[in-house]
PASEKOL-459712 format. One line per field, with one value per atom (N, C-alpha, C): residue number from 1; atom name; x, y, z. Coordinates in nm, 3 decimals, decimal comma. Layout:
// PASEKOL-459712
pati NUM ... .
fido CA ... .
x X ... .
y Y ... .
z Z ... .
END
This chain:
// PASEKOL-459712
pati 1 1 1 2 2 2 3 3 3 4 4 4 5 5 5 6 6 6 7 7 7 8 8 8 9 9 9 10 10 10 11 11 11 12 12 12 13 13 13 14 14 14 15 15 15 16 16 16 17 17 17 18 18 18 19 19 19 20 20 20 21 21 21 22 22 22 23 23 23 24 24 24 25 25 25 26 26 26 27 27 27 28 28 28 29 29 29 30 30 30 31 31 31 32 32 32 33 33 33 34 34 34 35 35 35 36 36 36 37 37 37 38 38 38 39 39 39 40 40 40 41 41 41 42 42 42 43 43 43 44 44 44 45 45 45 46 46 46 47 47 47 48 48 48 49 49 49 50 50 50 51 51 51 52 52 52 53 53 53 54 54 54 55 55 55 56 56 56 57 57 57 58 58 58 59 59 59 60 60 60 61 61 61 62 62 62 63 63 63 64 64 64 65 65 65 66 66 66 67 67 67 68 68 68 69 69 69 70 70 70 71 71 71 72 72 72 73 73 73 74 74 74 75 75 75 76 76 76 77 77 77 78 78 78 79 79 79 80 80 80 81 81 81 82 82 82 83 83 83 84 84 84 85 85 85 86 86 86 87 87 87 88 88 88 89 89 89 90 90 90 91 91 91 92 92 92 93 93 93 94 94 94 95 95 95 96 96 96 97 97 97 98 98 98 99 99 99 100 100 100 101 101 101 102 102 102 103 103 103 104 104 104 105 105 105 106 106 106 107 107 107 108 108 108 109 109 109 110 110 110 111 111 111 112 112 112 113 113 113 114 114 114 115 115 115 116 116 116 117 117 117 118 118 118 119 119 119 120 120 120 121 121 121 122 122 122 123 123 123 124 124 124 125 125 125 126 126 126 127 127 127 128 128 128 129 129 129 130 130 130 131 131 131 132 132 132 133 133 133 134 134 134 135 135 135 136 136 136 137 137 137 138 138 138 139 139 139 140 140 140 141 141 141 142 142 142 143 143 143 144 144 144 145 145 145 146 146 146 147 147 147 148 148 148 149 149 149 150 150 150 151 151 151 152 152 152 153 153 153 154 154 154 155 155 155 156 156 156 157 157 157 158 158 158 159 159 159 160 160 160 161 161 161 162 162 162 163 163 163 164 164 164 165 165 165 166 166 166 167 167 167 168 168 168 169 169 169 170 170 170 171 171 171 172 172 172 173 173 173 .
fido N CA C N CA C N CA C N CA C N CA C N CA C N CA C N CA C N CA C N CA C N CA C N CA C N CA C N CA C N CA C N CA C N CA C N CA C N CA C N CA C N CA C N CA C N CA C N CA C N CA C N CA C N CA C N CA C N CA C N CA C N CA C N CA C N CA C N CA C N CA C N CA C N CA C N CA C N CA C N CA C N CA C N CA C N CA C N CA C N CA C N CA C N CA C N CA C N CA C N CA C N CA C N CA C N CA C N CA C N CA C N CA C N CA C N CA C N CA C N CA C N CA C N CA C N CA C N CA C N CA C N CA C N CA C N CA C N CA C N CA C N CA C N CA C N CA C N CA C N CA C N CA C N CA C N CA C N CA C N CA C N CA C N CA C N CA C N CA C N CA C N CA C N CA C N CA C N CA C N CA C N CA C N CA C N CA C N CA C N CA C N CA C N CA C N CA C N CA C N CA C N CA C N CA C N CA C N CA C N CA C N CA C N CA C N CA C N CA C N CA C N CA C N CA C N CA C N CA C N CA C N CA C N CA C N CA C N CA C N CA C N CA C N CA C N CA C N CA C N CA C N CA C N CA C N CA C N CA C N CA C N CA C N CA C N CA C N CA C N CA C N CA C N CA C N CA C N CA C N CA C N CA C N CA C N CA C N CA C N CA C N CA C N CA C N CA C N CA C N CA C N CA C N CA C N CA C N CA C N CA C N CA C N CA C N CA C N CA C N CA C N CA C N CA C N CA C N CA C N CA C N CA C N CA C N CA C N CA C N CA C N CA C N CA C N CA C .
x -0,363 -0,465 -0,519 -0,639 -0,727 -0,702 -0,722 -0,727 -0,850 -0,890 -0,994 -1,187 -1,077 -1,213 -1,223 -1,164 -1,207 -1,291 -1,403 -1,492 -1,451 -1,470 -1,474 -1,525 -1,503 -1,627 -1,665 -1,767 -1,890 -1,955 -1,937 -2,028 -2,194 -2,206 -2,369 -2,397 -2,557 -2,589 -2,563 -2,517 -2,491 -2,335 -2,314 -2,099 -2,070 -2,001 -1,988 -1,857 -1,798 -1,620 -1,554 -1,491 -1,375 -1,230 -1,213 -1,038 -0,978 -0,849 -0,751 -0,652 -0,521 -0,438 -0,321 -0,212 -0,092 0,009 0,120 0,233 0,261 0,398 0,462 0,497 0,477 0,485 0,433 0,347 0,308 0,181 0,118 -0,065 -0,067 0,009 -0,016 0,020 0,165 0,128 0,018 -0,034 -0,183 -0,280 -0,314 -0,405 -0,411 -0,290 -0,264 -0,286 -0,244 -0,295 -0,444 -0,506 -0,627 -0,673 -0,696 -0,740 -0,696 -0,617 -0,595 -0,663 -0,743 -0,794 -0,922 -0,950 -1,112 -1,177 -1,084 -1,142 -1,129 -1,244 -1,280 -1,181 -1,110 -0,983 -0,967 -0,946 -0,937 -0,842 -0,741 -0,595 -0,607 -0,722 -0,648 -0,497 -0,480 -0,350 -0,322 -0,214 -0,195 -0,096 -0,047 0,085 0,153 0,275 0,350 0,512 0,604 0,703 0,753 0,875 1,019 1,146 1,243 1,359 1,458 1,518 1,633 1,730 1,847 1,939 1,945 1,883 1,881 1,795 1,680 1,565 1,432 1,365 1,222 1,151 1,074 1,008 0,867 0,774 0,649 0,607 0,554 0,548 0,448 0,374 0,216 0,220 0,179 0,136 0,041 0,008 -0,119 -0,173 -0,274 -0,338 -0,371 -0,381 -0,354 -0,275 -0,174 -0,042 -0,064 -0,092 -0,098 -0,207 -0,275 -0,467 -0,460 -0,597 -0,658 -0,800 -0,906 -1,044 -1,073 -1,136 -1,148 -1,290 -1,376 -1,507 -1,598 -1,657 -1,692 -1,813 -1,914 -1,949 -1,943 -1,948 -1,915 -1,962 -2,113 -2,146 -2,107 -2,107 -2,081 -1,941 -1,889 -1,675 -1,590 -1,512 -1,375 -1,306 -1,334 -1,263 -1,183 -1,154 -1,069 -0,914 -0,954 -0,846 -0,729 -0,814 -0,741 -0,651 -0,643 -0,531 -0,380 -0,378 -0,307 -0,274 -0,287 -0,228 -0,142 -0,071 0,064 0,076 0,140 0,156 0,043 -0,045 -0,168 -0,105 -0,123 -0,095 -0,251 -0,382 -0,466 -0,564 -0,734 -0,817 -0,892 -0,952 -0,988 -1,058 -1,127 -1,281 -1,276 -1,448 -1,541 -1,509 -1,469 -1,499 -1,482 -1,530 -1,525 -1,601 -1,620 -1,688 -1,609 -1,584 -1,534 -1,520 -1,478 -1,472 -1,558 -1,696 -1,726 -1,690 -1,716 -1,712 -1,825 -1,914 -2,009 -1,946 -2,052 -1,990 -1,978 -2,070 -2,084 -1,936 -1,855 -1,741 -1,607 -1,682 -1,544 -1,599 -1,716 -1,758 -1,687 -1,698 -1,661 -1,527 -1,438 -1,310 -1,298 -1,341 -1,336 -1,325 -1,461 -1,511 -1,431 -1,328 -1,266 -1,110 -1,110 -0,941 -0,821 -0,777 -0,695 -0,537 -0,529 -0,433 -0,287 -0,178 -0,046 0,008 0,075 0,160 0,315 0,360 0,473 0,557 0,674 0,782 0,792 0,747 0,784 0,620 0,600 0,470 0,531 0,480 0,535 0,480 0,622 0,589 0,654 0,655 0,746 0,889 0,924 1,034 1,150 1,240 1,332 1,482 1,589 1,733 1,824 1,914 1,997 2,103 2,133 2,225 2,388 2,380 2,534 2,566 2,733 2,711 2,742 2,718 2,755 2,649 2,484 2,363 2,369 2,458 2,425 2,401 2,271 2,247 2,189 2,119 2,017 1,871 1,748 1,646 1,584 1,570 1,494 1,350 1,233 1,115 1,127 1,072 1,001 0,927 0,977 0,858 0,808 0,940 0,906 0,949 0,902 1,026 1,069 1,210 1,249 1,358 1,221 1,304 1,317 1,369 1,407 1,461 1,590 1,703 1,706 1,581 1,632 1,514 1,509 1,414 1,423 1,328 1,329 1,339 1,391 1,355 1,385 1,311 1,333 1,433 1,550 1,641 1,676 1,649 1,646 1,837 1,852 1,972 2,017 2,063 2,089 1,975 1,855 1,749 1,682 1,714 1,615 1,567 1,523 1,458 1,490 1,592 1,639 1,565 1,532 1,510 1,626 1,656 1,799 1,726 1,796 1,791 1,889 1,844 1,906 1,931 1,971 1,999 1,873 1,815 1,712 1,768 1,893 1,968 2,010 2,053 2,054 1,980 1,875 1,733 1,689 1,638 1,565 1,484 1,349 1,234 1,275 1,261 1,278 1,180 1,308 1,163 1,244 .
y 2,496 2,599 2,607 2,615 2,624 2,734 2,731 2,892 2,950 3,090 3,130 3,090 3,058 3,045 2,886 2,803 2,688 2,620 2,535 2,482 2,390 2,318 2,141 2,107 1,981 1,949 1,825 1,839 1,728 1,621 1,507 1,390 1,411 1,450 1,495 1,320 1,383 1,289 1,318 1,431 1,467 1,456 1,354 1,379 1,256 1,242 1,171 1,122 0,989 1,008 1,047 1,143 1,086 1,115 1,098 1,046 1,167 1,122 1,218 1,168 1,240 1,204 1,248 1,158 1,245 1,195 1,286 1,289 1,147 1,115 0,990 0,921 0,802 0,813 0,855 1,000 1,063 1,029 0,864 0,836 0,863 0,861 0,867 1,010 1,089 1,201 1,317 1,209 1,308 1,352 1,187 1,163 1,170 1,193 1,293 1,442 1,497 1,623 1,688 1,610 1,589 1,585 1,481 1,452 1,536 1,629 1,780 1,839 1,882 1,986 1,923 1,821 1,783 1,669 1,630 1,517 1,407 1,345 1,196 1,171 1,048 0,975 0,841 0,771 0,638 0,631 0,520 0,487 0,290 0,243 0,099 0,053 -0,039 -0,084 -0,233 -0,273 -0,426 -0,436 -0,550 -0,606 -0,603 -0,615 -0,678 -0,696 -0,839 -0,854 -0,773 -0,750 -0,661 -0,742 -0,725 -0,786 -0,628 -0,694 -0,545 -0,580 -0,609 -0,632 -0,812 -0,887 -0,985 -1,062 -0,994 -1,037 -0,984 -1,039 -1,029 -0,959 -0,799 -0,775 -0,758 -0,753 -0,687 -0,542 -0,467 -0,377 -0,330 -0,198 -0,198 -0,082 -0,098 -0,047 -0,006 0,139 0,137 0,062 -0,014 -0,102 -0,047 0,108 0,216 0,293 0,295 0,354 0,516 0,583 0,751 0,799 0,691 0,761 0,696 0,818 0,807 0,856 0,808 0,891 0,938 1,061 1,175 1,180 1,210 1,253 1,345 1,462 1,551 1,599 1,700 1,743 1,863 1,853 1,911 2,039 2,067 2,224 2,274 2,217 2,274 2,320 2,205 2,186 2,251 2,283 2,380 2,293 2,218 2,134 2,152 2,296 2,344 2,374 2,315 2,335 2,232 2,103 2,003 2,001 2,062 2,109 2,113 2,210 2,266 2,219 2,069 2,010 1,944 1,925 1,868 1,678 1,670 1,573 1,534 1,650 1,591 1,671 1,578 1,688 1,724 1,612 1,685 1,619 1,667 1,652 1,556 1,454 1,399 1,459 1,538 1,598 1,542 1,590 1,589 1,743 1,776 1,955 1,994 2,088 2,145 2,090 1,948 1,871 1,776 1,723 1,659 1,502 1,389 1,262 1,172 1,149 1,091 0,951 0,894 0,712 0,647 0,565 0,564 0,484 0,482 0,431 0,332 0,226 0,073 0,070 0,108 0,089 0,080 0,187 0,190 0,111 0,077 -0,016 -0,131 -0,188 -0,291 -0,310 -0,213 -0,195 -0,272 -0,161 -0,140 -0,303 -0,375 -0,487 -0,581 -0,603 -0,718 -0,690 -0,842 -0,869 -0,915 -0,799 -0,783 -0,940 -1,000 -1,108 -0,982 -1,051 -1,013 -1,049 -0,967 -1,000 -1,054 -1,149 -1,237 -1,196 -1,177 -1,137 -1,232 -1,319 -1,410 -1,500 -1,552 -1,661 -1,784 -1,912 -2,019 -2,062 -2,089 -2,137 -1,958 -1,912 -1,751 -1,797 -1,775 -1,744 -1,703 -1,711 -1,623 -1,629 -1,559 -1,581 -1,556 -1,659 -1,622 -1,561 -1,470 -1,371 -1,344 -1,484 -1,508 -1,642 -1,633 -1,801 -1,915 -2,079 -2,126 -2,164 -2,144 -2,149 -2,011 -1,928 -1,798 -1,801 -1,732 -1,716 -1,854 -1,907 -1,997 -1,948 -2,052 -1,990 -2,075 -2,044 -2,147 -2,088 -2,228 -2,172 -2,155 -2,062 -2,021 -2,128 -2,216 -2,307 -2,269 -2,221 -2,193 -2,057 -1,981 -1,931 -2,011 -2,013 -2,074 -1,994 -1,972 -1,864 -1,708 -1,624 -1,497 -1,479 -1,522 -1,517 -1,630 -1,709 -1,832 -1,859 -1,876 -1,974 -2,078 -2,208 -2,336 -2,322 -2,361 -2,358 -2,451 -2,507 -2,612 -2,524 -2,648 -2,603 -2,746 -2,714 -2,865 -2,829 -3,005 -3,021 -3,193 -3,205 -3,339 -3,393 -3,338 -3,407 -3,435 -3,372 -3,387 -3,279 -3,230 -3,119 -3,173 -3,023 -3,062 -2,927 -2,978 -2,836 -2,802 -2,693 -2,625 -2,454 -2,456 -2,393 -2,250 -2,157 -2,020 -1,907 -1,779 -1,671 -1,615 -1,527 -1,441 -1,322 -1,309 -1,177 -1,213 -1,351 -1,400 -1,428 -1,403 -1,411 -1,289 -1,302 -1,163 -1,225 -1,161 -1,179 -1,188 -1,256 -1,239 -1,158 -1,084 -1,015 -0,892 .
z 1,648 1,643 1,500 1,496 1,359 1,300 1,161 1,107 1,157 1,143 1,145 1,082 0,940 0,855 0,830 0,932 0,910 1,045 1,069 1,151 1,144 1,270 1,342 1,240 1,128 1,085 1,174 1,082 1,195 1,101 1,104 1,004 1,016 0,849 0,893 0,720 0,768 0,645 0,502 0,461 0,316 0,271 0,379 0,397 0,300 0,185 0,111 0,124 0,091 0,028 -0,066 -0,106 -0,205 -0,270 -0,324 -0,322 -0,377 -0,296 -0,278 -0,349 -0,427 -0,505 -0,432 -0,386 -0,300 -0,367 -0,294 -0,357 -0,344 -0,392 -0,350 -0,254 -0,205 -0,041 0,055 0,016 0,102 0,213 0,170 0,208 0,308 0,463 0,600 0,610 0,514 0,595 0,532 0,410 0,385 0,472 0,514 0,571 0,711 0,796 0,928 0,886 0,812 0,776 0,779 0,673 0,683 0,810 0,878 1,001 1,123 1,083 1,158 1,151 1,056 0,941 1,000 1,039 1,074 1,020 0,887 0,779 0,841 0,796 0,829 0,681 0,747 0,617 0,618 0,535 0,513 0,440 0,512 0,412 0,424 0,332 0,333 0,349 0,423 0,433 0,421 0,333 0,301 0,394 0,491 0,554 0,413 0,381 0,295 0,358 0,308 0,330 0,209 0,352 0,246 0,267 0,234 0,264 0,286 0,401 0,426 0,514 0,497 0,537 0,574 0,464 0,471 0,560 0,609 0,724 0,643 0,640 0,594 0,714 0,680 0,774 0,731 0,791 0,724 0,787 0,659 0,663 0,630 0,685 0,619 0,500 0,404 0,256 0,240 0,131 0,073 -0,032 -0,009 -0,111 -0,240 -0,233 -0,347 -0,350 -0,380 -0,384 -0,449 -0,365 -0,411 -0,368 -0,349 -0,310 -0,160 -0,137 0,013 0,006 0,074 0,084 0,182 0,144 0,296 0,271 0,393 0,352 0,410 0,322 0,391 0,298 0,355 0,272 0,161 0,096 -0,019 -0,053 0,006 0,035 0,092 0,229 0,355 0,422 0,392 0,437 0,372 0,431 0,326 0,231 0,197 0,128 -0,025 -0,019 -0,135 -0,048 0,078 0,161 0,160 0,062 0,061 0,002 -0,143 -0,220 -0,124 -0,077 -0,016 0,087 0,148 0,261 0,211 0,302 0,293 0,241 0,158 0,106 -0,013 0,019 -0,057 -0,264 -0,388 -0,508 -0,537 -0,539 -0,583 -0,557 -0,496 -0,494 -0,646 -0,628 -0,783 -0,824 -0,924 -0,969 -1,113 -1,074 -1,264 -1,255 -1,330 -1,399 -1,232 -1,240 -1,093 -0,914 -0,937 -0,845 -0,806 -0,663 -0,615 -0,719 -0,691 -0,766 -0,650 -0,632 -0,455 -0,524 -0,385 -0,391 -0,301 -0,337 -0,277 -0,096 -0,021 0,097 0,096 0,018 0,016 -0,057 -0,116 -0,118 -0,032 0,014 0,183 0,296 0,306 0,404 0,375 0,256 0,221 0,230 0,163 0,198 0,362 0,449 0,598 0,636 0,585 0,654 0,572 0,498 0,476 0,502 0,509 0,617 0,477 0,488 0,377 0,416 0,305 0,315 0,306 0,386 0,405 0,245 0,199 0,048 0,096 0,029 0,073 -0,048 0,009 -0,082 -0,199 -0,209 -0,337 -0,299 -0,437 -0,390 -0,405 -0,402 -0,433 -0,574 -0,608 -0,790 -0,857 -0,867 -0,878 -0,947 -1,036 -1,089 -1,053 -0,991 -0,932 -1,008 -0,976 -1,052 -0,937 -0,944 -0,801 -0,864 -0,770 -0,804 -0,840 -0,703 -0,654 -0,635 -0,577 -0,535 -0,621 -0,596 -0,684 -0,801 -0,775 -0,875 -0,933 -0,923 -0,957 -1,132 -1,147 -1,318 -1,323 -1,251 -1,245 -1,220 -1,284 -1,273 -1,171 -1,057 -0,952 -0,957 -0,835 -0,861 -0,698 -0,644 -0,483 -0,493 -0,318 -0,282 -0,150 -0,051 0,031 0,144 0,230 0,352 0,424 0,485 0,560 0,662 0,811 0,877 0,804 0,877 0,812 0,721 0,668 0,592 0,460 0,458 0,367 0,308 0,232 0,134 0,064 0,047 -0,010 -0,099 -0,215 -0,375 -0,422 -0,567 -0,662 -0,777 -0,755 -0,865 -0,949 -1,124 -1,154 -1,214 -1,160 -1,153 -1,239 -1,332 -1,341 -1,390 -1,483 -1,526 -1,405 -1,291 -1,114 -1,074 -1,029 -0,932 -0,787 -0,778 -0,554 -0,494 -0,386 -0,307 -0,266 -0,238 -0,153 -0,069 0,021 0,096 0,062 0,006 0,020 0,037 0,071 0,136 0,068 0,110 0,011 -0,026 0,031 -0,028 -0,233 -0,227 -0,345 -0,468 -0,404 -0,524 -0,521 -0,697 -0,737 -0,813 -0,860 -0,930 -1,072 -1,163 -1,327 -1,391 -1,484 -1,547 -1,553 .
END
């Protein structure tokens, strides 16, 4: 049920985007909030691999980690209401005016096919952790399956590929 002093909004022509600042973690349950409340919302999302319990899953991400764009208009809409939704910390502004974003930005967003991020790239640095290469610096060549990855480890004035756990590798650095 709506509050009293808030209206359906409605996409008119003076309805602009722009960005929202949320808590940590919070982009989807901003932007369900929002979209309670009436706001048109946009949460880009990247696929990305994770590793968790030794299986690579993919998982979807914000491509801006803290932000989301809502869009409304700015005379017309309650939009001091945004503050105060859940997950959201703060509306962006100039001085006392929203922060807009033009649309040819979120169109564009909209209309391109965002690439999946892979837990490691090939050629990547890595340090195995454990094991008998452990405190070695291998390079990522490949995945192999859920649990394993190809890597060049130089050995003997050679470079071998070997096959290993991905629980065992971590990023350098």
């Amino acid at each position: 049920m709506q509050p009293a002093n808030l209206t359906p909004h409605t996409t008119s022509h003076t309805d602009l985007w722009y960005v929202v600042h949320t808590k940590p973690r919070q982009e989807s349950r901003a932007a369900d909030n929002l979209r309670q409340q009436g706001f048109e919302t946009y949460l880009p999302l990247l696929k990305t691999e994770t590793l968790r319990l030794g299986k690579v899953y993919l998982r979807d991400e914000p491509l801006f980690k803290r932000y989301i764009f809502v869009r409304f208009d700015a005379l017309l809409s309650p939009w001091h209401s945004i503050r105060s939704t859940l997950g959201v910390h703060q509306l962006l502004r100039f001085g006392d005016q929203p922060a807009s974003v033009p649309d040819s930005l979120i169109a564009s967003l909209k209309s391109i096919d965002l690439p999946s991020q892979s837990l490691y790239q090939k050629g990547d640095v890595l340090h195995v952790k454990d094991g008998p290469f452990r405190q070695l610096e291998v390079i990522y060549d490949l995945q192999d399956g859920d649990s394993r990855a190809i890597v060049l480890i130089d050995l003997l004035n050679k470079t071998h590929k070997v096959a290993l756990d991905l629980n065992l590798l971590t990023k350098s650095g």
